[in-house]
Structure formats: structure tokens, C-alpha cells
KOLSEVEX-865171 format. One record per residue: residue number from 1; y, x, z of N, C-alpha, C in turn. Coordinates in Angstrom, 2 decimals, decimal comma, always signed. Layout:
<marzas>
<kevo=NUM; n_yy=Y; n_xx=X; n_zz=Z; ca_yy=Y; ca_xx=X; ca_zz=Z; c_yy=Y; c_xx=X; c_zz=Z> $
...
</marzas>
This chain:
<marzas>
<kevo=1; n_yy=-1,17; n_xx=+0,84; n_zz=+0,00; ca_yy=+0,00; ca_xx=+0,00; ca_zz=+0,00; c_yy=+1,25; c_xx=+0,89; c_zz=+0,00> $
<kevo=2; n_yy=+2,12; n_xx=+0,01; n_zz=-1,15; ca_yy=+3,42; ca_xx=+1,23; ca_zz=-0,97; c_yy=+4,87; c_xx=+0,42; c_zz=-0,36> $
<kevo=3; n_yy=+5,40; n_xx=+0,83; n_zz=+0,44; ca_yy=+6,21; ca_xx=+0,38; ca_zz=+0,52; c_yy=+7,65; c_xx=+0,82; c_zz=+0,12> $
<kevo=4; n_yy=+8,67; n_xx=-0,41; n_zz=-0,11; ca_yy=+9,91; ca_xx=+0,88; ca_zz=-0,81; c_yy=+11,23; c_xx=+0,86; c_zz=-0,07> $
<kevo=5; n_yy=+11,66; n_xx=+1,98; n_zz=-0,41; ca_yy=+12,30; ca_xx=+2,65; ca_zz=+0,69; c_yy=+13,47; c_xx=+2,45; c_zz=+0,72> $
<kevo=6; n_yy=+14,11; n_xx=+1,60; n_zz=+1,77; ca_yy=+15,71; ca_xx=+1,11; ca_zz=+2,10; c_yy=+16,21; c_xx=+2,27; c_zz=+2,81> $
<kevo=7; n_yy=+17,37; n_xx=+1,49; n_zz=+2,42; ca_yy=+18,52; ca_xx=+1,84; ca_zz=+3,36; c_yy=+18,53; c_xx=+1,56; c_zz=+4,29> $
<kevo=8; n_yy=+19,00; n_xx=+1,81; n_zz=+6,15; ca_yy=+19,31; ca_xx=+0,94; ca_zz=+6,90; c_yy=+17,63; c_xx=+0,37; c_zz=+7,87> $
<kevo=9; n_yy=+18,13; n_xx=-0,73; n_zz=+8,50; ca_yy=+16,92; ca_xx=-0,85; ca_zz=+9,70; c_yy=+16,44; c_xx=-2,12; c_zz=+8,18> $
<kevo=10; n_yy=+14,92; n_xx=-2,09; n_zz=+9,07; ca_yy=+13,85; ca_xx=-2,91; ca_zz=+8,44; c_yy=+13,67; c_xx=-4,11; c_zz=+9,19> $
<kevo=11; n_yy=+13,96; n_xx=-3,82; n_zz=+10,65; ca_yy=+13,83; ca_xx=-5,13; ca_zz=+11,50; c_yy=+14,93; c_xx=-5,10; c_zz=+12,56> $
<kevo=12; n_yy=+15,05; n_xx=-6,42; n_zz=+12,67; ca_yy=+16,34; ca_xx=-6,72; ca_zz=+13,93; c_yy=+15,82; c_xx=-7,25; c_zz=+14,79> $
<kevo=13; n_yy=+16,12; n_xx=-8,09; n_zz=+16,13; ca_yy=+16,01; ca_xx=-8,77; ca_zz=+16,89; c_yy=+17,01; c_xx=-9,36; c_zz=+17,07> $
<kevo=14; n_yy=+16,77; n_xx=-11,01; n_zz=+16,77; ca_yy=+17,74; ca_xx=-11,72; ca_zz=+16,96; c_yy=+18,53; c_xx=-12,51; c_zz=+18,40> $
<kevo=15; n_yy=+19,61; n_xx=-12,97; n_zz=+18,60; ca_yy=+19,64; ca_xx=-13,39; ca_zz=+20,18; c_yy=+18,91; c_xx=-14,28; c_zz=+20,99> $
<kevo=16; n_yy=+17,96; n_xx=-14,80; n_zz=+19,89; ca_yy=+17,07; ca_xx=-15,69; ca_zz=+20,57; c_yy=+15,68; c_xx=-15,08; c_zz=+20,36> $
<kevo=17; n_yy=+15,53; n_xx=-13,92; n_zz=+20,71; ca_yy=+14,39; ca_xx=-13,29; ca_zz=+20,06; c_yy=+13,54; c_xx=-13,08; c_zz=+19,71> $
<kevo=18; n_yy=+13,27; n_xx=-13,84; n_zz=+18,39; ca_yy=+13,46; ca_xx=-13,96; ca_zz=+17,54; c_yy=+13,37; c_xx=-12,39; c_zz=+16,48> $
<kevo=19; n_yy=+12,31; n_xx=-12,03; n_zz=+15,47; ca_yy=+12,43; ca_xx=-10,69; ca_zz=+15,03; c_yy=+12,72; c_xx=-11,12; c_zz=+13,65> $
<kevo=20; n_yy=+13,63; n_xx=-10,32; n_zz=+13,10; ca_yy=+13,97; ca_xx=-10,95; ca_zz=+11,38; c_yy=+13,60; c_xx=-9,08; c_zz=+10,93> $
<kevo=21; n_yy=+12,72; n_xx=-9,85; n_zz=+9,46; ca_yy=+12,65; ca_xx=-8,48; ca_zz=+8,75; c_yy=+13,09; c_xx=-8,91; c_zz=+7,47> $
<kevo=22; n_yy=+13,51; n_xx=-7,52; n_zz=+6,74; ca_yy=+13,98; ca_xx=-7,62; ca_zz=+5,28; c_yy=+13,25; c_xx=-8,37; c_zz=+4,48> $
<kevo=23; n_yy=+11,14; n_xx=-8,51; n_zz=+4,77; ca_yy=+10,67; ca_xx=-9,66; ca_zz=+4,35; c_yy=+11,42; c_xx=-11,26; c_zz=+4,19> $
<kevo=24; n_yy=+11,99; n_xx=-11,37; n_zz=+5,38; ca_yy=+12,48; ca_xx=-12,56; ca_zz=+5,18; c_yy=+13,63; c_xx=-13,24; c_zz=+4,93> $
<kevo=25; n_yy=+14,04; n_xx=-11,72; n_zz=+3,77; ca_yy=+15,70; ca_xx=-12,71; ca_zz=+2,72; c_yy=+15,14; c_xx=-13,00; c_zz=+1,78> $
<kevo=26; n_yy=+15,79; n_xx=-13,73; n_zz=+1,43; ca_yy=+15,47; ca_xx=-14,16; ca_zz=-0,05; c_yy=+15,20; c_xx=-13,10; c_zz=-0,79> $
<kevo=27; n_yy=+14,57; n_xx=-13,20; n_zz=-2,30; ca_yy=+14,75; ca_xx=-12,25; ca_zz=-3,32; c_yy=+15,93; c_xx=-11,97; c_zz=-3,94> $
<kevo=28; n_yy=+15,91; n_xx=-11,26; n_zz=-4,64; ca_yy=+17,11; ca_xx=-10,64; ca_zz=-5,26; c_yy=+17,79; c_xx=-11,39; c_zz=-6,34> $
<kevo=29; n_yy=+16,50; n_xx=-12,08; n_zz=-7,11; ca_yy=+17,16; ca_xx=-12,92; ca_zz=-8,53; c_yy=+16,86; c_xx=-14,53; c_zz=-8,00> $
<kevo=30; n_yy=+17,17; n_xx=-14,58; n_zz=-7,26; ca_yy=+17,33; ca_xx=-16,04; ca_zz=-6,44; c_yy=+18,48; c_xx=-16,88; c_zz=-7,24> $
<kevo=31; n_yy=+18,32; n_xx=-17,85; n_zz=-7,61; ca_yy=+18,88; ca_xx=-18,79; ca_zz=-8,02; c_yy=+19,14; c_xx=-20,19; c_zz=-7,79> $
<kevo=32; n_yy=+18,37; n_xx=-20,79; n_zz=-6,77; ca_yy=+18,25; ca_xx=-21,87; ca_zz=-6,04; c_yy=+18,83; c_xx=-21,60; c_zz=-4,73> $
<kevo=33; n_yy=+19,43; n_xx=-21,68; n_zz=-4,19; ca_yy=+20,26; ca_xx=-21,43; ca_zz=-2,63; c_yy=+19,77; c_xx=-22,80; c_zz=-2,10> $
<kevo=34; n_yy=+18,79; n_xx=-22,78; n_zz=-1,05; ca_yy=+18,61; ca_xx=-23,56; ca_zz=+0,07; c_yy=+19,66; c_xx=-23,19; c_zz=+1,29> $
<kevo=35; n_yy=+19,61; n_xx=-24,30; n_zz=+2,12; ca_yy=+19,97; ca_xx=-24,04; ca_zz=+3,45; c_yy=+19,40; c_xx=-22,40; c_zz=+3,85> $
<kevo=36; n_yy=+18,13; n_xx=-22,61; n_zz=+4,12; ca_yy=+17,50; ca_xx=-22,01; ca_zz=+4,43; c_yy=+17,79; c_xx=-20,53; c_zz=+4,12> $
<kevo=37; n_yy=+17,89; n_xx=-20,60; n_zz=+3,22; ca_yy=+17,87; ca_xx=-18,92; ca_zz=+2,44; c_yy=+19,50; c_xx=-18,47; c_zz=+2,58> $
<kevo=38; n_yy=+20,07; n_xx=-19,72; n_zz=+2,18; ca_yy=+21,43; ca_xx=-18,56; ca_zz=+2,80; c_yy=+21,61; c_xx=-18,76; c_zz=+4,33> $
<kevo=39; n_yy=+21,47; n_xx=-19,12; n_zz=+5,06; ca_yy=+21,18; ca_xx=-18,97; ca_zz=+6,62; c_yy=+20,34; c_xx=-17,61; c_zz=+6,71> $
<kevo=40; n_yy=+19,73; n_xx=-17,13; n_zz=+6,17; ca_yy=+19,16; ca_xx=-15,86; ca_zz=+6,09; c_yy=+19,84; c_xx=-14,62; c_zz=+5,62> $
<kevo=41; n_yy=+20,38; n_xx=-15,42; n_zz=+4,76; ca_yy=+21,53; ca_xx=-13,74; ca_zz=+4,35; c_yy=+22,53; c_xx=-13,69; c_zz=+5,23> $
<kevo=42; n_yy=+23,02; n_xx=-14,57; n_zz=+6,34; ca_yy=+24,17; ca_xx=-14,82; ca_zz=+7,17; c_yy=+23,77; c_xx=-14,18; c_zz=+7,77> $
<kevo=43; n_yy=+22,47; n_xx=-14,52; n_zz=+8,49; ca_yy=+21,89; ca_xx=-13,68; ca_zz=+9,88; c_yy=+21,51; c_xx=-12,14; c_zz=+9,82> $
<kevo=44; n_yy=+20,95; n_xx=-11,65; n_zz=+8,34; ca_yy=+20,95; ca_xx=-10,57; ca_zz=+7,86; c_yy=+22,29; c_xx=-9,35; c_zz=+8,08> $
<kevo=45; n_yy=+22,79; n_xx=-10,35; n_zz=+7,57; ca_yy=+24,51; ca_xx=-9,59; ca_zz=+7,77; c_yy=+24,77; c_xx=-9,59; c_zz=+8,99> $
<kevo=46; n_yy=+24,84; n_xx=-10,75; n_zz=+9,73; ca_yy=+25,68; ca_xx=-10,84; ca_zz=+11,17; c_yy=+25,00; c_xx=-10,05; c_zz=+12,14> $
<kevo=47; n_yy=+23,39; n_xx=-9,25; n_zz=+11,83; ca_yy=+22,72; ca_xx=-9,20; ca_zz=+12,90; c_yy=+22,56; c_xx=-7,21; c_zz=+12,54> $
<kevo=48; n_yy=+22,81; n_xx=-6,82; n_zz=+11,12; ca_yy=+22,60; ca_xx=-5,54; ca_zz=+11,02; c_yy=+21,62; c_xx=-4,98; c_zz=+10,38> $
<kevo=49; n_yy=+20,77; n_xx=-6,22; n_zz=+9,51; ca_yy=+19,56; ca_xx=-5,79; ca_zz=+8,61; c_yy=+20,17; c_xx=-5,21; c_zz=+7,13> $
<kevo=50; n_yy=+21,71; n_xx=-5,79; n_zz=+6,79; ca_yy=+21,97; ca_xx=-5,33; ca_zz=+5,58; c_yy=+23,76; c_xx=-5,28; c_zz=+5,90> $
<kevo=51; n_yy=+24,37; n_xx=-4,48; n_zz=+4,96; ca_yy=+25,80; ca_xx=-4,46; ca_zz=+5,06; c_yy=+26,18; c_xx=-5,64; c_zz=+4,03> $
<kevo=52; n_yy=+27,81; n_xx=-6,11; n_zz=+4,50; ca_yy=+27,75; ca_xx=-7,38; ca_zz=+3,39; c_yy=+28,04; c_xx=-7,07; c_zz=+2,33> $
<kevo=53; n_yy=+28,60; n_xx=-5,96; n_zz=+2,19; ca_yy=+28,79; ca_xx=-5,75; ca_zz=+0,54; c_yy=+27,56; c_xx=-5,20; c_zz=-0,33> $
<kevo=54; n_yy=+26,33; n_xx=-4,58; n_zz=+1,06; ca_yy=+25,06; ca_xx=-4,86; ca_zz=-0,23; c_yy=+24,22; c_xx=-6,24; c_zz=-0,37> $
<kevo=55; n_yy=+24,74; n_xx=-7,29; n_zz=+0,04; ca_yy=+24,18; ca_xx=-8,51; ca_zz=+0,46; c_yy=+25,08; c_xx=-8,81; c_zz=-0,90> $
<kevo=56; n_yy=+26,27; n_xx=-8,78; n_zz=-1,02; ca_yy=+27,24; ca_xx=-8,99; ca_zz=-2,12; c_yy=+26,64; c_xx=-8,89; c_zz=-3,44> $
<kevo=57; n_yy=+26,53; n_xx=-8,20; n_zz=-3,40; ca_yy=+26,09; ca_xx=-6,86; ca_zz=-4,75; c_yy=+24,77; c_xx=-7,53; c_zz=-4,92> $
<kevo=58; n_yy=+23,38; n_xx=-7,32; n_zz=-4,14; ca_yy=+22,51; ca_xx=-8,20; ca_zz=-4,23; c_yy=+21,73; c_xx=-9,45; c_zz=-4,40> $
<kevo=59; n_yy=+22,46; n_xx=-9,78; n_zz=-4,12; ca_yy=+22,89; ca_xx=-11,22; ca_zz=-4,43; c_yy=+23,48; c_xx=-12,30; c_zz=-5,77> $
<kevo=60; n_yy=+24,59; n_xx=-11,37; n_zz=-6,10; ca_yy=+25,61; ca_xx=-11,80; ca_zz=-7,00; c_yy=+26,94; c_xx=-12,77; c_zz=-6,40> $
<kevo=61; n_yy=+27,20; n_xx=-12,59; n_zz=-5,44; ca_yy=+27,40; ca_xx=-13,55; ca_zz=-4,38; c_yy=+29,14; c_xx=-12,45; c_zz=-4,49> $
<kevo=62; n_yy=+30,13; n_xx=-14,01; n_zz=-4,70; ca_yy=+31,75; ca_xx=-13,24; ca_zz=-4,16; c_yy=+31,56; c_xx=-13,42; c_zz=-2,62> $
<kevo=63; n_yy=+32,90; n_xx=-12,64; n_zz=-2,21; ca_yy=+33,43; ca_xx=-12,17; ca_zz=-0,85; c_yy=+33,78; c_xx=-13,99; c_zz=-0,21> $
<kevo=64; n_yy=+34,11; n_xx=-15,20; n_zz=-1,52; ca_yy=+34,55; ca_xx=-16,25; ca_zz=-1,02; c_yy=+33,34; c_xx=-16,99; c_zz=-0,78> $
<kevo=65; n_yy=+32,68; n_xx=-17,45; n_zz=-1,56; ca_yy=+31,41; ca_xx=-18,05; ca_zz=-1,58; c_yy=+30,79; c_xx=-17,55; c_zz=-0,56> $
<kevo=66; n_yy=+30,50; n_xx=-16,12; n_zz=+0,38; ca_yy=+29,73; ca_xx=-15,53; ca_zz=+1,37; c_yy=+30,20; c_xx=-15,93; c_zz=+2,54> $
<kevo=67; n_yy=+31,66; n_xx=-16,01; n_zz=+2,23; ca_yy=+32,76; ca_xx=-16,60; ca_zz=+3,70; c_yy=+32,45; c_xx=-17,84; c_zz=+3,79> $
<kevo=68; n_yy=+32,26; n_xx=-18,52; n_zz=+2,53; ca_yy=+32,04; ca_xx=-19,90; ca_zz=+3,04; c_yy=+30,68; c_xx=-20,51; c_zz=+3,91> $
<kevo=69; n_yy=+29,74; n_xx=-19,59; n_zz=+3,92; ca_yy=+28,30; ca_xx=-19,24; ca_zz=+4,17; c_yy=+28,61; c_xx=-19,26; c_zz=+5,54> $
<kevo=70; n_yy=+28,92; n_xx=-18,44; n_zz=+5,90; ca_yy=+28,99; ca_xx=-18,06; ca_zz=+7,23; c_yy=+30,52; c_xx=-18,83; c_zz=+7,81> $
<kevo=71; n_yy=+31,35; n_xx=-19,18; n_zz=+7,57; ca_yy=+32,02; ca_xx=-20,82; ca_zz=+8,13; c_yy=+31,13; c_xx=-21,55; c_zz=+8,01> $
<kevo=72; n_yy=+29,91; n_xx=-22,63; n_zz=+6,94; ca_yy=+29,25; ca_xx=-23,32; ca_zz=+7,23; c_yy=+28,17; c_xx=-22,81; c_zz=+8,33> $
<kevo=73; n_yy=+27,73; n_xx=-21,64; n_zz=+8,31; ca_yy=+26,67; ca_xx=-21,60; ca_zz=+9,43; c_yy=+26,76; c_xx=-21,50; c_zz=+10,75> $
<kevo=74; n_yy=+28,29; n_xx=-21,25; n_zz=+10,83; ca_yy=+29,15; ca_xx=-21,80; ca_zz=+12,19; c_yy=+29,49; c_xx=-22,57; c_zz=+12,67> $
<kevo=75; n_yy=+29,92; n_xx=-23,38; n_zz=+11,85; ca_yy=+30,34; ca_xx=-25,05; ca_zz=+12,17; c_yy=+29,27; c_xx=-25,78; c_zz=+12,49> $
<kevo=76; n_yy=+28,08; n_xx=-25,51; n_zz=+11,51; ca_yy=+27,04; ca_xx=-26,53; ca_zz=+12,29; c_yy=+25,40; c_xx=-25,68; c_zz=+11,92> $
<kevo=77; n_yy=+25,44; n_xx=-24,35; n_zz=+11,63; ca_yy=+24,13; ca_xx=-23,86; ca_zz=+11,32; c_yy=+23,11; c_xx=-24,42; c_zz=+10,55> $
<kevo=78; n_yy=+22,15; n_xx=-24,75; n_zz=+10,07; ca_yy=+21,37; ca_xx=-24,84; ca_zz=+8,84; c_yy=+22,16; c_xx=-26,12; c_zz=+8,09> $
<kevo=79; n_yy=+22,45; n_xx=-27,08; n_zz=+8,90; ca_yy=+22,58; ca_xx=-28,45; ca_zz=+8,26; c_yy=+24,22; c_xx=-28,03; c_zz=+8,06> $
<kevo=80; n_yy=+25,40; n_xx=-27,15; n_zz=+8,43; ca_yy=+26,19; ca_xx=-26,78; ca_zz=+8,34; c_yy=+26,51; c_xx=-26,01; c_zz=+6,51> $
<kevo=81; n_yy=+25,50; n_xx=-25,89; n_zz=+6,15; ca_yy=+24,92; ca_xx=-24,78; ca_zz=+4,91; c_yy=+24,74; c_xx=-25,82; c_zz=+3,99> $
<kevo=82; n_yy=+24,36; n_xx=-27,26; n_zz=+3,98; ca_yy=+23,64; ca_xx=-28,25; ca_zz=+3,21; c_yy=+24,65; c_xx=-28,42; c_zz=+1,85> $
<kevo=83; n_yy=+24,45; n_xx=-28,32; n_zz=+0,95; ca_yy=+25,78; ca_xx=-28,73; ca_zz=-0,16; c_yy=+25,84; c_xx=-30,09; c_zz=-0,53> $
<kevo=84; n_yy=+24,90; n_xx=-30,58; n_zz=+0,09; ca_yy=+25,08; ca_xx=-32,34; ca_zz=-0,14; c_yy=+25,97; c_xx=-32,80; c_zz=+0,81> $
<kevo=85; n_yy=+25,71; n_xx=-32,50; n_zz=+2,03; ca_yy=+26,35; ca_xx=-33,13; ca_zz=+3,26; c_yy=+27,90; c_xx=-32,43; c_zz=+3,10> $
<kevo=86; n_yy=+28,01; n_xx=-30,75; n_zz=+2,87; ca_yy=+29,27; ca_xx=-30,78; ca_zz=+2,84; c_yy=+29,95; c_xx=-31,05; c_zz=+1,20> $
<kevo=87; n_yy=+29,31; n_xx=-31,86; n_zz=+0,25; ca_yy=+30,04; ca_xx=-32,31; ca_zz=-0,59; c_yy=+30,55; c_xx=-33,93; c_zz=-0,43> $
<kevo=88; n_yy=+30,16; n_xx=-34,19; n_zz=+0,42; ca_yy=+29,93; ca_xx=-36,04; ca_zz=+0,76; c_yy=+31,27; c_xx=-35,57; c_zz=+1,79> $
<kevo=89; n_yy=+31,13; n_xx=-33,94; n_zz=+3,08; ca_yy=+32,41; ca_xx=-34,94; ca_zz=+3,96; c_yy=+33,59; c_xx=-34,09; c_zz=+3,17> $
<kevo=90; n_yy=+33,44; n_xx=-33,50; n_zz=+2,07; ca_yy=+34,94; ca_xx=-33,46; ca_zz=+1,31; c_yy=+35,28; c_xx=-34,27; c_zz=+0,50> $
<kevo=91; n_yy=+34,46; n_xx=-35,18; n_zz=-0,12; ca_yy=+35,04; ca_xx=-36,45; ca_zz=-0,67; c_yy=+35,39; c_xx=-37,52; c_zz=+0,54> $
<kevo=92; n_yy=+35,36; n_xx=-37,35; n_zz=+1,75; ca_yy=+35,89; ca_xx=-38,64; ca_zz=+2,88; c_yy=+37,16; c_xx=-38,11; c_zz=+3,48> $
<kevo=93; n_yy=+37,27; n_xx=-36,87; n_zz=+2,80; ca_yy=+38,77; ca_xx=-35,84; ca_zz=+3,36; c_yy=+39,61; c_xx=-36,27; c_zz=+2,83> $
<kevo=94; n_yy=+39,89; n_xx=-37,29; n_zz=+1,25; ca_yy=+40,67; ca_xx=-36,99; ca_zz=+0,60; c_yy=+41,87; c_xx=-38,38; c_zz=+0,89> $
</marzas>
């Protein structure tokens, strides 16, 4: 088995501990964004498994779209991330 060789830590511990490994971001040519998966690149970043500008870069992901990631995963965490729910309460904003 080979494994390939990063940059940076392979595993974190999260505050609820909780162990996150680089196994569990998304792939690279990801094209479907779940909740789920970007809640993973948030925690990735916020926790020290990846820097955000290689999360950026990796991704394909702007500096705005990533901010908005992590405001939604603050405000309300996975269901905070949903693009249905927050497209429904910006049409009740207007």
C-alpha cells in the first residue's frame, strides 16, 4: 500500500473528540457540494488539517463562496450549509 505524501498533519482532533483525517474531505474534482462535504472543508480549515488557501486552490472554491461556508456553518452548522433552506430564507428577506 502506498500512501501519498502531504503537506501538513494527516489527523486532527476535533473539540468534541472526535478524530478527522484527510480521508474524510471530499475529493478534489467534487462537483456536487452537500451539506455535508462542505462542513468538512470548514472543519478541515478551522481545525488545522489543511491551510485555506490550499482548500482554495483545491477545491476551485473563491475566498467569497468559502466565507460564506463557514458564516453558514456558524449560524446554524450542517443545516446552516443547506442551499435550499438558505435560498427559501433569502427570498422571505426581501
Amino acid at each position: 500500500m502506498f500512501l501519498k505524501k502531504m503537506n501538513g498533519k494527516r489527523i486532527v482532533k476535533l473539540p468534541d473528540g472526535s478524530v478527522m483525517s484527510c480521508a474524510d474531505l471530499p475529493a478534489p474534482d467534487t462537483r456536487r457540494w452537500t451539506a455535508a462535504r462542505k462542513l468538512a472543508v470548514v472543519r478541515g480549515v478551522a481545525h488545522g488539517l489543511m491551510e485555506k488557501e490550499a482548500a482554495l486552490e483545491r477545491y476551485g472554491l473563491s475566498e467569497a463562496e468559502f466565507l460564506e461556508w463557514v458564516k453558514g456553518a456558524g449560524a446554524g452548522g450542517l443545516s446552516g450549509l443547506r442551499a435550499t433552506i438558505r435560498k427559501k430564507t433569502d427570498t422571505t428577506d426581501d
